[in-house]
C-alpha positions, 0 to 999 in steps of 0.5 A, spaced: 321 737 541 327 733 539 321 726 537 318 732 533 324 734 529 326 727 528 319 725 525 320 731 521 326 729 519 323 722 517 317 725 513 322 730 509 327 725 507 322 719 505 318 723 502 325 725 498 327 719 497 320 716 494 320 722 489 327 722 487 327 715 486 321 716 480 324 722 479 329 718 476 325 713 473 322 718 469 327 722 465 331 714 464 324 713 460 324 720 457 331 718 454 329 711 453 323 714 448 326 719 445 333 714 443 327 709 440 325 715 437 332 718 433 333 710 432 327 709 428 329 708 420 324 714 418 318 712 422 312 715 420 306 712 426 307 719 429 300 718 434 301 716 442 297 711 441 300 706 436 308 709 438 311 705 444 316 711 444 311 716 443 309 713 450 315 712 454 316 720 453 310 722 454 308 717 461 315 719 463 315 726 462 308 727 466 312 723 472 319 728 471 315 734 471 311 731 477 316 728 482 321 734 481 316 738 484 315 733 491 323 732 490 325 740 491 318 742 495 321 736 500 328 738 500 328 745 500 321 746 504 318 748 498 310 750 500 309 752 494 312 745 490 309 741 495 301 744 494 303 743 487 305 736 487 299 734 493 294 737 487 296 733 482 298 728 485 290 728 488 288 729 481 291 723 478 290 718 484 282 721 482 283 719 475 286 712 477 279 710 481 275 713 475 279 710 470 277 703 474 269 703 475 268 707 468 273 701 465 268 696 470 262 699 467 264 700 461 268 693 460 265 691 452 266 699 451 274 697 453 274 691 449 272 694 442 276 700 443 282 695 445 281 691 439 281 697 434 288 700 436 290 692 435 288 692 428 291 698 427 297 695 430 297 690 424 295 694 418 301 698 421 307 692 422 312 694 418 311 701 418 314 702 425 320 698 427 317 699 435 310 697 433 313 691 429 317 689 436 311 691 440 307 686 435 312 681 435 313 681 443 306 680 444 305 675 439 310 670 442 309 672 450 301 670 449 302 663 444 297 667 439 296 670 433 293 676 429 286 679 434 281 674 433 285 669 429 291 668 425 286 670 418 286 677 421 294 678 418 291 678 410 288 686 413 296 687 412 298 690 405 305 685 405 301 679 407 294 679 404 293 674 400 291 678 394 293 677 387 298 684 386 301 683 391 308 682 390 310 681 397 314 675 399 311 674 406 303 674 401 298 670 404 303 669 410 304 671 418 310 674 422 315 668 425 313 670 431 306 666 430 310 660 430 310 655 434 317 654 436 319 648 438 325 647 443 330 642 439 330 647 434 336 650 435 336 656 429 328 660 429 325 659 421 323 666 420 320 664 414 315 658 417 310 663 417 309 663 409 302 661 405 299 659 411 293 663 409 293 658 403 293 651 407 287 649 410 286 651 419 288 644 421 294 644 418 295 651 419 294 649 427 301 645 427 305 650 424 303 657 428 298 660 433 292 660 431 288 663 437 288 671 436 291 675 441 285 679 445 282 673 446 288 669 449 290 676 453 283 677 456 283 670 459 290 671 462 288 678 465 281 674 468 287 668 471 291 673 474 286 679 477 289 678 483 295 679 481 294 685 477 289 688 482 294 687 487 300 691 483 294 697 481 292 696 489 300 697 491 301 704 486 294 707 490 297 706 495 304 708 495 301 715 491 296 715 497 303 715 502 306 720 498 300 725 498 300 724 505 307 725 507 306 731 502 301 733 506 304 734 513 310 736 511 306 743 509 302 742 515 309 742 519 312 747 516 305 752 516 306 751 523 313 753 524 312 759 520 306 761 525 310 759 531 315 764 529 317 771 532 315 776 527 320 782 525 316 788 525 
């Protein structure tokens, strides 16, 4: 009897424990996105797509709502919170595994949709300080520039090369297409200006030229391992904690059956 308590002891508390700690990520994200969000110098990209704050919110709002139910269903012996947490949970983990084989089956259908919202990014810049960051951060991580090449920028209405437009970055890219070389000690955020005017070989030694889907597509192929691996642990970590939600509703089913009844 005692080996049975201690092993619900074990299940209750890491299950607990598992829920709290996503719990707790889940509302930093929700603050993280909505402090983004007041921050923002009157953005006006309002979809969930293109809104990283947007997306914070929602993803750890979804995760809040989620685990408060294993949280509170763990600790107070909750059946109710428990089944609630277990189906949505099931639903999610169902979802991941459809997401996956559709997401093989449908890999090019993947790409283009891909490739879209980036071009959206880049009509966008300049209109969202976190879509901007987004772009800039991506840009410099991966050494490229732009989707397909650098020329893709000429899409934007400050760096198009067109003659009425009175932008200073005209016929220009963003710094972050810049190649920066370590003996500079100050970043030159205007090396991207008129690059559109100058011939590619030329361009070639001032920024990236290679566009950024591209250079992601081949770096996700380089560490499929390790992205598998990542998405492999999460399965299985939801996986665990659906199973100890399970037995604690079946250890606690049990003890309400084994119980006197009051007549």
């Amino acid at each position: 009897m005692d080996k049975s308590k201690k092993c619900y002891k074990c299940i209750k508390y890491t299950l607990f424990v598992c829920c709290y700690f996503f719990w707790v990520s889940g509302a930093v994200l929700i603050a993280v996105g909505v402090y983004a969000k007041i921050a923002k110098e009157g953005g006006v990209v309002d979809s969930l797509t293109a809104d990283p704050a947007l997306l914070l919110i929602s993803i750890g709002s979804l995760m809040f709502i989620i685990t408060f139910f294993g949280c509170f269903g763990a600790l107070r012996n909750g059946v109710l919170l428990l089944k609630l947490f277990l189906g949505i949970l099931v639903a999610i983990i169902l979802l991941q595994i459809a997401a996956a084989v559709l997401g093989f089956l449908f890999s090019d259908l993947v790409l283009d949709r891909t490739e879209q919202l980036m071009r959206k990014g880049i009509v966008r810049y300049r209109e969202d300080m976190d879509l901007e960051n987004l772009i800039d951060f991506v840009q410099k991580k991966f050494q490229c520039c732009g989707v397909d090449s650098y020329k893709d920028w000429s899409n934007n209405v400050y760096f198009n090369c067109s003659e009425k437009n009175p932008s200073l970055e005209r016929c220009g890219v963003p710094f972050s297409c810049c190649i920066w070389h370590r003996n500079e000690s100050v970043l030159n955020t205007m090396c991207g200006y008129e690059v559109h005017s100058l011939e590619e070989a030329s361009a070639e030694k001032i920024i990236y030229t290679t566009g950024c889907l591209e250079t992601i597509v081949w770096w996700g192929k380089r560490n499929l391992h390790l992205i598998g691996g990542m998405a492999v642990g999460l399965l299985g970590l939801e996986i665990f904690m659906s199973s100890l939600a399970g037995a604690q509703m079946s250890r606690i089913k049990r003890k309400q059956q084994n119980s006197p009844k009051v007549y």
